[in-house]
KOLKOL-544076 format. One record per residue (C-alpha): x, y, z; residue number from 1. Coordinates in steps of 0.1 Angstrom, whole numbers, plus 5000, padded with zeros to 4 digits. Layout:
<atoms>
{x=X; y=Y; z=Z; k=NUM}
...
</atoms>
This chain:
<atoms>
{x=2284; y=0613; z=7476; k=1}
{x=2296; y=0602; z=7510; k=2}
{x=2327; y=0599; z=7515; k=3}
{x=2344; y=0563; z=7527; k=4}
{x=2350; y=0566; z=7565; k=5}
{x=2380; y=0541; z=7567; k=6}
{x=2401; y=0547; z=7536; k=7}
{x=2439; y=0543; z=7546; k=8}
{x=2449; y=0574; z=7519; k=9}
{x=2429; y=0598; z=7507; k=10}
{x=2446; y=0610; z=7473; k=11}
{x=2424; y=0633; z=7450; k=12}
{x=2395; y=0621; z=7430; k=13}
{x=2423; y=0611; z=7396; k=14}
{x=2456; y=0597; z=7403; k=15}
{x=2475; y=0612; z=7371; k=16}
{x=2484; y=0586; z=7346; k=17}
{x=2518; y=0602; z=7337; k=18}
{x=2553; y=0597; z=7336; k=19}
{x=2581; y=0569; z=7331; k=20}
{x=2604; y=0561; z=7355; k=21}
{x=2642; y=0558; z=7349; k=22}
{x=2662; y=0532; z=7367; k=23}
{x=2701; y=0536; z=7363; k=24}
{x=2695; y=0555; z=7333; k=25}
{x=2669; y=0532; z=7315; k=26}
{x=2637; y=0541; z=7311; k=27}
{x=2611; y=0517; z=7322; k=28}
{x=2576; y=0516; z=7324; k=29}
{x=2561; y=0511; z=7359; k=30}
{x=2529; y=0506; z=7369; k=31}
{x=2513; y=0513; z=7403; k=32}
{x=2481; y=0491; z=7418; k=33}
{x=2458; y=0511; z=7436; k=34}
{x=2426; y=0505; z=7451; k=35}
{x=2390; y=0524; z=7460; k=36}
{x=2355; y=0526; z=7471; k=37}
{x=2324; y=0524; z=7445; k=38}
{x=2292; y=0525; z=7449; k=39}
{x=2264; y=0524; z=7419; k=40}
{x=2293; y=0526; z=7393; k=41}
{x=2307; y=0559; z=7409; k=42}
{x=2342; y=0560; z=7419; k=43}
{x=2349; y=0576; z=7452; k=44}
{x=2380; y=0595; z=7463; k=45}
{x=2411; y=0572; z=7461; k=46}
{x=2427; y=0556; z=7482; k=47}
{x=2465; y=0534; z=7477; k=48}
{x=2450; y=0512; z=7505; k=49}
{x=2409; y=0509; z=7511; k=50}
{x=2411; y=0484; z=7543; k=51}
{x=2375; y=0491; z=7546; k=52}
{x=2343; y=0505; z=7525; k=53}
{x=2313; y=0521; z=7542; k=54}
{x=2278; y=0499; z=7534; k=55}
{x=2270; y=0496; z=7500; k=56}
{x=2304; y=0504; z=7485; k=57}
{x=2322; y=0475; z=7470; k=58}
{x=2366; y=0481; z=7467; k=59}
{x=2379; y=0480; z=7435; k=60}
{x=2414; y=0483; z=7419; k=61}
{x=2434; y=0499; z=7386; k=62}
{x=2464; y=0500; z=7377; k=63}
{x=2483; y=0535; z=7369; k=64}
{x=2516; y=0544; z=7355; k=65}
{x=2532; y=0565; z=7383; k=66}
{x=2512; y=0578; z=7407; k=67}
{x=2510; y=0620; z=7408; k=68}
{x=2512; y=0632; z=7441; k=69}
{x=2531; y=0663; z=7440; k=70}
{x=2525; y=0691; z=7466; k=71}
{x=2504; y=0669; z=7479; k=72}
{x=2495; y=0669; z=7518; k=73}
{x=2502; y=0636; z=7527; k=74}
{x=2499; y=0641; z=7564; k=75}
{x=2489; y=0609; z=7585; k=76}
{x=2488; y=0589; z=7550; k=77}
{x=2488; y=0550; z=7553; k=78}
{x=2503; y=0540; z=7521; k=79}
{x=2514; y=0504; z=7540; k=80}
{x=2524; y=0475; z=7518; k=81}
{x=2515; y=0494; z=7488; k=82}
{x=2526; y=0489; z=7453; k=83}
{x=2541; y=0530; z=7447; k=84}
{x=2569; y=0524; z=7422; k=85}
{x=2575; y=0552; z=7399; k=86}
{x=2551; y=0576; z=7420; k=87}
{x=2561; y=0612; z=7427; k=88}
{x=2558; y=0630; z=7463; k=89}
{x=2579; y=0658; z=7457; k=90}
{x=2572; y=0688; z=7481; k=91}
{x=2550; y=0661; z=7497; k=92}
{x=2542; y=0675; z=7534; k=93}
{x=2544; y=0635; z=7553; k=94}
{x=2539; y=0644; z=7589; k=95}
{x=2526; y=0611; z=7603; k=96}
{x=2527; y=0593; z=7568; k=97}
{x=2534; y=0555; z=7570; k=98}
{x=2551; y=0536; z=7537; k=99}
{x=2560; y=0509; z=7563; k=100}
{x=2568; y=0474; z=7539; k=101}
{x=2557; y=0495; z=7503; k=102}
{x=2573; y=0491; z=7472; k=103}
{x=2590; y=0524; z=7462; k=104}
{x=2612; y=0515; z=7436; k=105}
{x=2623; y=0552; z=7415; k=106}
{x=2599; y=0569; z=7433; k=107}
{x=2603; y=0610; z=7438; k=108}
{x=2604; y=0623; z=7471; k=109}
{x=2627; y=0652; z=7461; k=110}
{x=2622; y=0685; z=7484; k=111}
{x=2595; y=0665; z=7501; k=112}
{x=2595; y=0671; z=7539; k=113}
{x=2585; y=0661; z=7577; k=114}
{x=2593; y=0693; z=7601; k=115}
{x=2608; y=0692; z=7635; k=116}
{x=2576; y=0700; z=7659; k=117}
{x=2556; y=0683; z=7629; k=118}
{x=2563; y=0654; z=7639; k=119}
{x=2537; y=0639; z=7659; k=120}
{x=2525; y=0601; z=7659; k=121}
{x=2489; y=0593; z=7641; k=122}
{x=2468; y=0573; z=7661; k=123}
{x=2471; y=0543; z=7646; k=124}
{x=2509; y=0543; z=7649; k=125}
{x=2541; y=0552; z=7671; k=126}
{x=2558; y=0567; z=7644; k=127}
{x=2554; y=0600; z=7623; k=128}
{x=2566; y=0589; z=7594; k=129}
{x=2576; y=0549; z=7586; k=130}
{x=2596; y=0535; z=7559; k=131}
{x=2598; y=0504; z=7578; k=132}
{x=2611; y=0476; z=7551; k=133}
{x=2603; y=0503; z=7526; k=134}
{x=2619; y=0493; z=7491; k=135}
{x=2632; y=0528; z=7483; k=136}
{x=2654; y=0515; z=7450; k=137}
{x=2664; y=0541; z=7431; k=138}
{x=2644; y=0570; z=7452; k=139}
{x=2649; y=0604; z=7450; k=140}
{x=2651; y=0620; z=7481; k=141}
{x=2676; y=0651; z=7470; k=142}
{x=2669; y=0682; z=7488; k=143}
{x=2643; y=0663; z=7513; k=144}
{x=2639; y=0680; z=7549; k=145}
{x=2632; y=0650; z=7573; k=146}
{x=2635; y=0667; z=7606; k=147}
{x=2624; y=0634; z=7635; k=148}
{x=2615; y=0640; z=7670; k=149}
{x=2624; y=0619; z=7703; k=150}
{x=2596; y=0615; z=7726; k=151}
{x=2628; y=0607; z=7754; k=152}
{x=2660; y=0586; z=7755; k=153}
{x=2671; y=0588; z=7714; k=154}
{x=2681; y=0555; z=7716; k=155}
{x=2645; y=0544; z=7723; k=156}
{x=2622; y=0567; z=7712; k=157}
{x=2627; y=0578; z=7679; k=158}
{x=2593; y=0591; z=7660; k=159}
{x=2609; y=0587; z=7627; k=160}
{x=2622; y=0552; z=7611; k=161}
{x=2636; y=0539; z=7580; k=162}
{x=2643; y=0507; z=7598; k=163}
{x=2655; y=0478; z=7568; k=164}
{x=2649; y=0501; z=7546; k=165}
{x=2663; y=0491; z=7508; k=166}
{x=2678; y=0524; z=7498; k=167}
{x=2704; y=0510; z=7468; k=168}
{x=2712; y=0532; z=7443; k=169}
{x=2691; y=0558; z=7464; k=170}
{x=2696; y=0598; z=7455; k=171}
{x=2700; y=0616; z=7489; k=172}
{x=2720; y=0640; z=7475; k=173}
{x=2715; y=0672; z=7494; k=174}
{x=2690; y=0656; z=7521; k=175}
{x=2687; y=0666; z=7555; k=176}
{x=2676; y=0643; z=7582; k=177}
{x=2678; y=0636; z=7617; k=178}
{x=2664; y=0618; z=7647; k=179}
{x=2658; y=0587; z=7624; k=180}
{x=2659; y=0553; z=7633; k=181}
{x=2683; y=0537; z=7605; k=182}
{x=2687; y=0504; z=7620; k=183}
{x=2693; y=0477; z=7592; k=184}
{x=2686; y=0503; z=7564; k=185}
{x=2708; y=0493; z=7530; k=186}
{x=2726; y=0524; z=7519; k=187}
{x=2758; y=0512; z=7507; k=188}
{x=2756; y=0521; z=7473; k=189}
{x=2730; y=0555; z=7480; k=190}
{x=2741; y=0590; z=7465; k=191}
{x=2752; y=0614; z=7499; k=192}
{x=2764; y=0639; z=7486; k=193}
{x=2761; y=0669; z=7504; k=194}
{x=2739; y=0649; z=7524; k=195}
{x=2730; y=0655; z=7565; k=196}
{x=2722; y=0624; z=7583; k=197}
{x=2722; y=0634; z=7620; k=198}
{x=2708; y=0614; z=7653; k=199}
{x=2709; y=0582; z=7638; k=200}
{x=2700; y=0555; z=7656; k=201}
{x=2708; y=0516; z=7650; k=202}
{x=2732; y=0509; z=7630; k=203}
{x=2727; y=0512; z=7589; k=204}
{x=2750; y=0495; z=7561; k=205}
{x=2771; y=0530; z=7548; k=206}
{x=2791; y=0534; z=7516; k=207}
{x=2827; y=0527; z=7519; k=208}
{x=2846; y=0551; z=7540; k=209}
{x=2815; y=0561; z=7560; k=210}
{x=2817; y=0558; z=7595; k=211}
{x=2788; y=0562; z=7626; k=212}
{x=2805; y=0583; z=7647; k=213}
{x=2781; y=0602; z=7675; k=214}
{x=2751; y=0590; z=7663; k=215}
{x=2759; y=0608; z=7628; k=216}
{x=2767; y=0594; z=7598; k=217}
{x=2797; y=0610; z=7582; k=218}
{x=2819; y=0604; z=7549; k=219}
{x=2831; y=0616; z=7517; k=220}
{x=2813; y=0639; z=7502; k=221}
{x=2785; y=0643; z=7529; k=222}
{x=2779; y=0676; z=7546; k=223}
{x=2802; y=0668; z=7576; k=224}
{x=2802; y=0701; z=7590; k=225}
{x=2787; y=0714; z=7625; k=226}
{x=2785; y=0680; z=7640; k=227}
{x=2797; y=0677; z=7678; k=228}
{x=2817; y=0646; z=7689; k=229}
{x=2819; y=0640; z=7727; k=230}
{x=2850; y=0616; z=7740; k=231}
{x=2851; y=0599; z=7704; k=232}
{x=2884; y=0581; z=7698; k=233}
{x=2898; y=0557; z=7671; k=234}
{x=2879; y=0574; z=7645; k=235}
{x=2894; y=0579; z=7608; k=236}
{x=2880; y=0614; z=7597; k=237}
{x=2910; y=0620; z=7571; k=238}
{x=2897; y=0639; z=7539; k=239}
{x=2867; y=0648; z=7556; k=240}
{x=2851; y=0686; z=7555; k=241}
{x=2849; y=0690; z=7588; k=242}
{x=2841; y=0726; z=7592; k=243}
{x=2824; y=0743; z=7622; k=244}
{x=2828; y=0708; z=7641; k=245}
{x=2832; y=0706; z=7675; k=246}
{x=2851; y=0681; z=7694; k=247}
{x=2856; y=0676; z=7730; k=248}
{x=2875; y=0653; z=7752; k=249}
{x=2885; y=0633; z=7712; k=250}
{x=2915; y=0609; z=7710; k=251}
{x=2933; y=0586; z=7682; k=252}
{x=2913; y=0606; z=7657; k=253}
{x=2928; y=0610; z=7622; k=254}
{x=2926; y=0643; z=7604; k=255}
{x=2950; y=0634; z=7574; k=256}
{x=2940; y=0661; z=7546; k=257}
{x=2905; y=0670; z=7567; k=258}
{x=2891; y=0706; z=7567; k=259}
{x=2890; y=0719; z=7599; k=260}
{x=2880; y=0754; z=7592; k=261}
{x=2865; y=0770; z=7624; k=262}
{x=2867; y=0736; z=7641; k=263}
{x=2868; y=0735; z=7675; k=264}
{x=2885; y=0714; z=7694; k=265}
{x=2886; y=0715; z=7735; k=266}
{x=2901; y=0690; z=7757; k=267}
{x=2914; y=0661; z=7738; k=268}
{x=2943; y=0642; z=7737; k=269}
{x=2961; y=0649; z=7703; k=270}
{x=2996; y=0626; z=7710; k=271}
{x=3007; y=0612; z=7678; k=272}
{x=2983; y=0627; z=7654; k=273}
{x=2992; y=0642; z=7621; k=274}
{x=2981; y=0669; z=7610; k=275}
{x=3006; y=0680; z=7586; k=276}
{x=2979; y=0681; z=7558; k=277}
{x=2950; y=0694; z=7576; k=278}
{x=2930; y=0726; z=7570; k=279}
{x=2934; y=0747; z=7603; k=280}
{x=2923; y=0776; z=7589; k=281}
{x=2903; y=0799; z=7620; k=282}
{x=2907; y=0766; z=7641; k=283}
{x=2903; y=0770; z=7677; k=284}
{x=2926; y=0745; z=7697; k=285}
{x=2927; y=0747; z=7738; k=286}
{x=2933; y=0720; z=7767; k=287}
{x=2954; y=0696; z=7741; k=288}
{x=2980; y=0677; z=7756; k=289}
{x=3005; y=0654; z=7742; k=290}
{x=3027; y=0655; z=7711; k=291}
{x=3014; y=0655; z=7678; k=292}
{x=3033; y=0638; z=7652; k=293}
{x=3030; y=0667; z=7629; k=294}
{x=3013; y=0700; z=7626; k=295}
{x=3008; y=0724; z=7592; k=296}
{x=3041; y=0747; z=7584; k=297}
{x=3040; y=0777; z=7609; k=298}
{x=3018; y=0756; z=7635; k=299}
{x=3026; y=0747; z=7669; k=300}
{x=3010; y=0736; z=7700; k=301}
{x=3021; y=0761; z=7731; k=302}
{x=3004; y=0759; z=7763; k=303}
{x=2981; y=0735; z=7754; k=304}
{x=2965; y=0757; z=7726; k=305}
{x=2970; y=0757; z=7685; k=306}
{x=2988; y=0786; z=7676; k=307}
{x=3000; y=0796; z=7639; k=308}
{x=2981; y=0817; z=7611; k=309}
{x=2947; y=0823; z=7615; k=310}
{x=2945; y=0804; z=7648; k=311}
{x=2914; y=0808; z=7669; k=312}
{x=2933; y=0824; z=7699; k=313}
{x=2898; y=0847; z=7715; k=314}
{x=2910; y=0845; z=7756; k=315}
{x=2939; y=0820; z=7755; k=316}
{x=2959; y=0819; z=7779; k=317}
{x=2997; y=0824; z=7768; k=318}
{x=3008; y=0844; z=7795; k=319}
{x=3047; y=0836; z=7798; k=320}
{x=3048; y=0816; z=7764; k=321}
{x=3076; y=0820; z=7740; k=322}
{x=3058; y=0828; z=7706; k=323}
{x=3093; y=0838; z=7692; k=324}
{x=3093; y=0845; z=7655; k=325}
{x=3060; y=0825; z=7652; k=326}
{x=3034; y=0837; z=7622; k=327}
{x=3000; y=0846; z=7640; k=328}
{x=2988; y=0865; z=7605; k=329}
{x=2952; y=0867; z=7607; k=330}
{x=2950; y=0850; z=7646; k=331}
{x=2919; y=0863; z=7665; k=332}
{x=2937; y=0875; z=7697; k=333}
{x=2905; y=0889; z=7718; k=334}
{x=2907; y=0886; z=7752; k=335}
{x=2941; y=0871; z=7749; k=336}
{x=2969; y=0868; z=7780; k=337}
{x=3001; y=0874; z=7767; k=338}
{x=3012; y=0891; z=7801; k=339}
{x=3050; y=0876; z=7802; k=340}
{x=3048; y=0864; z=7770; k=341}
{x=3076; y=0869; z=7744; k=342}
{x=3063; y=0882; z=7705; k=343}
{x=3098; y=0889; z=7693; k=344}
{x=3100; y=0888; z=7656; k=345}
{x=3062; y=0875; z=7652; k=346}
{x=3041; y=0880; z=7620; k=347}
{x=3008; y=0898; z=7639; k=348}
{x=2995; y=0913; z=7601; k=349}
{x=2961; y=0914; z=7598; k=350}
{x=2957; y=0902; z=7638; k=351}
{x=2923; y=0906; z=7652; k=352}
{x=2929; y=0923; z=7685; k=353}
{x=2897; y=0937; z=7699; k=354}
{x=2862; y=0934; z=7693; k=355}
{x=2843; y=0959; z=7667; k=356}
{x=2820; y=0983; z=7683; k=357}
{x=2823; y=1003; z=7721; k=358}
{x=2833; y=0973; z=7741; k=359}
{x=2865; y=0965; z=7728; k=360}
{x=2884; y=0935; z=7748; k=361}
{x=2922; y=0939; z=7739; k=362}
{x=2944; y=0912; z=7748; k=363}
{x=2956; y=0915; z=7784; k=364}
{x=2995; y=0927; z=7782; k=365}
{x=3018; y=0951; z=7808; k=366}
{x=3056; y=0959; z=7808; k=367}
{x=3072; y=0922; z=7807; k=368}
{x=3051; y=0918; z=7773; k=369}
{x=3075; y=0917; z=7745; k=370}
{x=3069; y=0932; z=7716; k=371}
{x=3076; y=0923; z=7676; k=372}
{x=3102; y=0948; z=7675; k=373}
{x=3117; y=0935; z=7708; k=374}
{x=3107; y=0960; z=7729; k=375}
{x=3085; y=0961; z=7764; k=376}
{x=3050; y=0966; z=7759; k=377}
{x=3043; y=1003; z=7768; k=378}
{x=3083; y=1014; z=7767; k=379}
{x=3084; y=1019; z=7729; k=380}
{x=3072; y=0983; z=7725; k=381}
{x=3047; y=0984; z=7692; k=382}
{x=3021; y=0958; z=7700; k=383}
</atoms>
């Protein structure tokens, strides 16, 4: 049988009847409308959307009770202004799919994906995958990989949208996705946990204590870490996990019981924050100036760098600084200058002093070093 030549989707020859969906824990049947091409009382493929049949074929339409599209490949799909509630995409591959103004209430799109490289306009539209006024109520999208491109500028060309998007009482928990235009999109009462939402563009409605920061949203509970944040200031990132982030030129940032672990932080002002009850564990702090209000017990800023226990301190310069009786237990002291510099009475156990392997790089030190036991490097000084 030929097949139709303009079908919007493509499905398989049976949706599935299967499946209930549950909304906030109630289980309610759905159904799903879809539409097709017949000709001589046999059914073609399916399609959600049939715009057009070829001559001779009449469209038709059914209702089903969640559509079944699991592992499907749902590449350069047009399931537009479709009636999808309940249906299940997971491990969907939707390169180039559009559900631009569909009804998606509880629908699955768990572990579904769109790869970065993948994504690649269809002809028909600018966008390799559209949500566009989606109603995503309920949807699971946990575990989902949706990895945008940016033909250019971010700002203006973003491949990948979830414009006005209804995502309430979404499930994003564990999602990944970037380059995404977000603009308008409801998510004040979605699931992030764990969640990654990187290169957003426009400006969505986030839970409480969610902030845009960077194009990236961040917040309790959402994987926070190994986000960059250039010349930022006023931002609240207290009781954030913030590990492996990177900031640079930052001020009138709040880290009030944040993880910093492995953080990096280069060039910023710091005057008058608290850290007190931050995580600076492996935290590597250079070009800081002004006065914090408070730093973690054994912490201190010297010479513009963070210096105390497990301190990030690979080729600081601290040549002439008085490190006096500080506890540098665990500090990473590669490539270090502490020519001048006085370690009387310092904690150095468990110090990482040179590289593993042939090329070691020991901190630079001569005879006005001073030692732990208060002694010139080199003339019984034990460094």
């Amino acid at each position: 049988m030929k097949k139709p030549t303009s079908v919007a989707l493509i499905i398989s020859s049976l949706l599935l009847l299967s499946g209930q969906s549950a909304a906030h824990g109630a289980t309610v049947k759905q159904f799903t409308t879809y539409y097709a091409c017949a000709k001589g009382g046999e059914r073609s493929q399916l399609s959600v959307l049939a715009h057009q049949c070829p001559k001779g074929y009449k469209v038709f339409s059914g209702r089903t009770l969640g559509a079944d599209m699991r592992g499907d490949l749902l590449s350069n799909a047009n399931l537009s202004n479709a009636n999808l509630t309940g249906a299940n995409f997971s491990h969907d591959i939707l390169d180039g799919a559009s559900f631009a103004g569909s009804t998606l209430k509880a629908a699955n799109f768990s572990h579904s994906q769109l790869l970065q490289g993948k994504c690649v306009p269809s002809n028909k539209s600018k966008y390799c995958l559209n949500f566009t006024d989606a109603n995503l109520t309920d949807a699971n999208f946990a575990n989902a990989t949706f990895l945008g491109n940016s033909s250019g500028d971010l700002i203006f060309s973003t491949m990948f949208t979830m414009a006005r998007a209804n995502l309430s009482y979404a499930n994003l928990s564990g999602a990944s996705i970037s380059v995404v235009n977000m603009a308008g999109a409801k998510l004040s009462t979605a699931y992030l946990a764990n969640a990654q939402l990187r290169q957003v563009v426009g400006v969505p409605m986030l839970p409480a204590m969610w902030i845009l920061a960077d194009f990236n949203a961040i917040g309790p509970g959402g994987d926070d870490t190994n986000i960059g944040f250039d010349g930022d200031s006023n931002l609240n990132l207290s009781g954030l996990n913030l590990t492996h982030d990177r900031f640079y030129k930052i001020s009138n940032v709040l880290f009030n019981e944040s993880n910093l672990t492995d953080a990096v932080i280069t060039d910023s002002y710091i005057g008058g924050e608290n850290f007190s009850s931050a995580n600076l564990t492996g935290v590597m702090g250079a070009g800081l100036t002004g006065i914090p209000a408070a730093l973690p017990q054994g912490w201190e800023l010297i010479h513009g760098y963070l210096v105390g226990p497990t301190a990030n301190l690979k080729g600081a310069d601290l040549g002439g600084a008085d490190l006096e009786g500080l506890n540098l237990s665990g500090a990473q002291l590669i490539g270090a200058n502490l020519v001048g510099a006085n370690l009387t009475g310092v904690n150095l156990a468990g110090a990482n002093w040179s590289n593993d392997g042939a090329d070691n790089y020991y901190p630079n030190m001569d005879g006005t070093t001073i030692c732990p036991n208060g002694q010139p490097y080199g003339s019984g000084g034990n460094c």
